[in-house]
matplotlib code that plots the C-alpha trace (Angstrom):
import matplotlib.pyplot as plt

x = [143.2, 146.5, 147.3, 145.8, 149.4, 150.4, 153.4, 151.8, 152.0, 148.7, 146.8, 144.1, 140.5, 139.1, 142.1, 143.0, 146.1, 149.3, 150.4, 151.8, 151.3, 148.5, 151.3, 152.2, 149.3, 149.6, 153.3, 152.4, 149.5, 150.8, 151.2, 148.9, 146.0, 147.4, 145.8, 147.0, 146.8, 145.3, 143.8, 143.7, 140.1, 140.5, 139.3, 138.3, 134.4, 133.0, 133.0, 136.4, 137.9, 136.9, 138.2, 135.5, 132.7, 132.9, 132.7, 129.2, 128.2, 128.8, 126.9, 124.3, 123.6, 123.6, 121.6, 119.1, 119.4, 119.2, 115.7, 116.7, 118.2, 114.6, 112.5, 111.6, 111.8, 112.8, 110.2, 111.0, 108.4, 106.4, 108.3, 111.6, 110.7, 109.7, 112.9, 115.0, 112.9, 113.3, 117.0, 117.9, 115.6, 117.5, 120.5, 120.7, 121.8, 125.3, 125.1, 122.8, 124.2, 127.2, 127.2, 129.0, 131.7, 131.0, 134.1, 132.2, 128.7, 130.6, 132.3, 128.9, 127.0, 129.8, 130.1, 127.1, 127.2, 129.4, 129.4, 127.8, 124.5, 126.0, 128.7, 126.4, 127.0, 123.2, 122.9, 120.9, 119.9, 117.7, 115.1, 113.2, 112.3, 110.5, 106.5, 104.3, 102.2, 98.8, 97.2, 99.0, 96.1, 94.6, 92.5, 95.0, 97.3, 94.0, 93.5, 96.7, 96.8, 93.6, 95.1, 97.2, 94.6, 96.4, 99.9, 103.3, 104.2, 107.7, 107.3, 103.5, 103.3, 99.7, 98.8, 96.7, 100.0, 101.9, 101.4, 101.2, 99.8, 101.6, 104.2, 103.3, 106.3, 106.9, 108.6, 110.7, 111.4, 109.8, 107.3, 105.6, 104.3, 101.9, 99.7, 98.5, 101.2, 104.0, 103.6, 103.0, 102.4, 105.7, 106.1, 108.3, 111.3, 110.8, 110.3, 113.9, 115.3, 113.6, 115.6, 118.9, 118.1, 117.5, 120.8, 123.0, 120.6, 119.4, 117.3, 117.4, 115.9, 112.9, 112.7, 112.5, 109.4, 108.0, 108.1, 106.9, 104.0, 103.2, 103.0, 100.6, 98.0]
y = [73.2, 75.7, 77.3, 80.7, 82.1, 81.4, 79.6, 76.9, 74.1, 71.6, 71.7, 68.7, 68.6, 71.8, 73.5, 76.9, 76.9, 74.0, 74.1, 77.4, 79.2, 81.3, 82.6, 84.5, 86.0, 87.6, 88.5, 90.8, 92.6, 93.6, 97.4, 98.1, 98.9, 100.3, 103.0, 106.0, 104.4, 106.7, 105.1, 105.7, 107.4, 109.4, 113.0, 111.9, 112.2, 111.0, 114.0, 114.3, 110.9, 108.6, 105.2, 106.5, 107.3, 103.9, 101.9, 104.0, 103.2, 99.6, 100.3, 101.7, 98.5, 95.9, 97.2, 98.1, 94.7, 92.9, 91.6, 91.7, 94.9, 96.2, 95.4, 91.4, 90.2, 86.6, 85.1, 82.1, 79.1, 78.3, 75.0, 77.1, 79.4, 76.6, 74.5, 77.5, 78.7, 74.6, 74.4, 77.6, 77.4, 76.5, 74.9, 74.9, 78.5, 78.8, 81.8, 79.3, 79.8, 82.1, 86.0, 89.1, 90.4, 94.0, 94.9, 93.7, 95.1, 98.6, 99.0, 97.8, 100.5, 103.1, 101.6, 104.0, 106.6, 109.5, 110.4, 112.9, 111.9, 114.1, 111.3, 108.4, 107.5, 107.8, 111.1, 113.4, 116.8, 115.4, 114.9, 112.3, 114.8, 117.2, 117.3, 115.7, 118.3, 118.4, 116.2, 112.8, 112.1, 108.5, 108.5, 109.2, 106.4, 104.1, 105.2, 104.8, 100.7, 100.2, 101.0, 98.0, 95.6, 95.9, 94.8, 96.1, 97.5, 95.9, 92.3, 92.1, 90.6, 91.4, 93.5, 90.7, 88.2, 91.1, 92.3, 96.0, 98.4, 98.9, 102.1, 105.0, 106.1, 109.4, 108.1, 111.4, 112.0, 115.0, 114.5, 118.0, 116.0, 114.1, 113.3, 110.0, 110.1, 110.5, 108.0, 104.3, 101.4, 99.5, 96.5, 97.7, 95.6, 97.7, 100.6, 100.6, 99.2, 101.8, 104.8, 103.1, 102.5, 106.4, 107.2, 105.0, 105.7, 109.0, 110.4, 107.1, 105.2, 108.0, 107.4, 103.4, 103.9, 106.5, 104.1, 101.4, 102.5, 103.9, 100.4, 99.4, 102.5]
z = [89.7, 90.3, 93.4, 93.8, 95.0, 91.2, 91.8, 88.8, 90.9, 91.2, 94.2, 95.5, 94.6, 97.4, 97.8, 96.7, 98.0, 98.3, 102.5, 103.3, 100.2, 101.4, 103.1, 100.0, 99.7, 103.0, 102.1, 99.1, 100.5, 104.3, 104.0, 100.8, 102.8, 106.2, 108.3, 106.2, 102.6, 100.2, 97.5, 94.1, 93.5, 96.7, 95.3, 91.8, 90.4, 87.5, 86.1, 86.6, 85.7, 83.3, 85.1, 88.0, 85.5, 84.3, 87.7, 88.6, 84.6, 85.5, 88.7, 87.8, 84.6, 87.6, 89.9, 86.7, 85.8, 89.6, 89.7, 93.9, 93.2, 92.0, 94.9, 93.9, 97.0, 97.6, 100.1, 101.9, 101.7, 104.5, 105.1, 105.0, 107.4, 109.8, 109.3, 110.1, 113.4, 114.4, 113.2, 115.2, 118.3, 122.0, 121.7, 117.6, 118.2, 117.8, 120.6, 123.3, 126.6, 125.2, 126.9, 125.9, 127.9, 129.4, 126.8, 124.4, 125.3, 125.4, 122.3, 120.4, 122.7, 121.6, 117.6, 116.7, 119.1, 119.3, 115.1, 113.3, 111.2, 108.4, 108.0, 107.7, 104.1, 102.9, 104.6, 102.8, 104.6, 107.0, 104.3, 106.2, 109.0, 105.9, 106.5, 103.5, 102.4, 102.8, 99.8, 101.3, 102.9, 104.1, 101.7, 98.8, 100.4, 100.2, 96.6, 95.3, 97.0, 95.3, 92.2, 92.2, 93.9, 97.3, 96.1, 95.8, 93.0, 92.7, 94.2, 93.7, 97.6, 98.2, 101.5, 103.5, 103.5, 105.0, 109.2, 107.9, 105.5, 102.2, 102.0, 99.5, 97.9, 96.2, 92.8, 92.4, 96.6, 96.7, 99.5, 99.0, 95.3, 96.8, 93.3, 91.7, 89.1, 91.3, 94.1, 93.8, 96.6, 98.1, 100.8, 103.4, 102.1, 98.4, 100.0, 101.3, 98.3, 96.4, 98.4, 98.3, 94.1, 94.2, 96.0, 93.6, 89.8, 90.7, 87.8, 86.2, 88.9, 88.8, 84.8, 85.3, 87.8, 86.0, 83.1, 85.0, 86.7, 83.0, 81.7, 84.7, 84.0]

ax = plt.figure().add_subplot(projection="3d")
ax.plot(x, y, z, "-o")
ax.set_aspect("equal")
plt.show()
């Protein structure tokens, strides 16, 4: 294997680098990325530039075609979950007997306070705080888990494995469409991903569920 520096010379089996020529590395990039460096796609769109337009095209194809990326949820086994809880109990946690220092217990209080919501990347209007409308009813929310025998939609986890009642999701986010068609069950880990699919696909992300829940009916 060659160094990573590119100098050609051979380095031993688990290196990236011969000695000192990380060094290099360092060298060339000090000062691209300083407090003041504007990059390149500050200002630009898709709409506007094509080299931006292809990066979200690209996006958008993996996170269509992440199975972890669509709400499949990995779910530890059993025995794995146990192993880690033994592995990490008492004095296996790398943090046993450790404290934060009151420096350190004041900048993580002041690391989310003090800026505005509106600046949170996946703000949206204050969407969350709109009222359902009247139709989204228990009832409806018991209908529409029935309709998938009690499991997610996505992952296919079934309701009595999890310590809560399955989310109803409203497939196009428009909370005041609370019909059959439009919503469809989620885990709570789905239900997340869903949103965050939704603020990266947009209209696509609607069409794949749409599409989706069409196959299952």
């Amino acid at each position: 294997m060659y160094c990573l520096c590119k100098c050609g010379e051979i380095v031993t089996s688990g290196k990236k680098f011969r000695s000192g020529h990380n060094a290099r590395i360092s060298e060339y990039t000090s000062g691209q990325f300083q407090k003041g460096h504007i990059p390149w796609i500050a200002g630009l769109t898709q709409d506007t530039d094509s080299r931006v337009a292809n990066i979200v095209q690209k996006s958008k194809e993996r996170a269509m075609g992440n199975q972890y990326a669509l709400g499949h949820t990995y779910v530890p086994s059993e025995n794995l979950r146990q192993r880690y809880t033994e592995e990490y109990k008492g004095q296996g946690n790398p943090f046993f007997g450790k404290h934060h220092t009151l420096e350190t217990k004041q900048k993580i209080s002041k690391s989310g306070s003090g800026k505005p919501k509106e600046q949170h990347w996946n703000w949206q209007g204050g969407k969350s705080f709109e009222v359902y409308d009247e139709d989204f009813s228990y009832n409806l929310k018991k209908h529409i888990r029935s309709l998938t025998n009690f499991s997610c939609f996505l992952c296919h986890i079934q309701q009595k494995d999890l310590t809560e009642a399955l989310s109803v999701h409203h497939i196009d986010e428009n909370k005041k469409r609370s019909i059959v068609e439009n919503l469809v069950p989620l885990c709570r880990s789905c239900h997340i991903k869903a949103h965050r699919r939704y603020y990266i696909l947009e209209q696509d992300w609607i069409v794949f569920l749409k599409d989706l829940k069409g196959v299952y009916n």
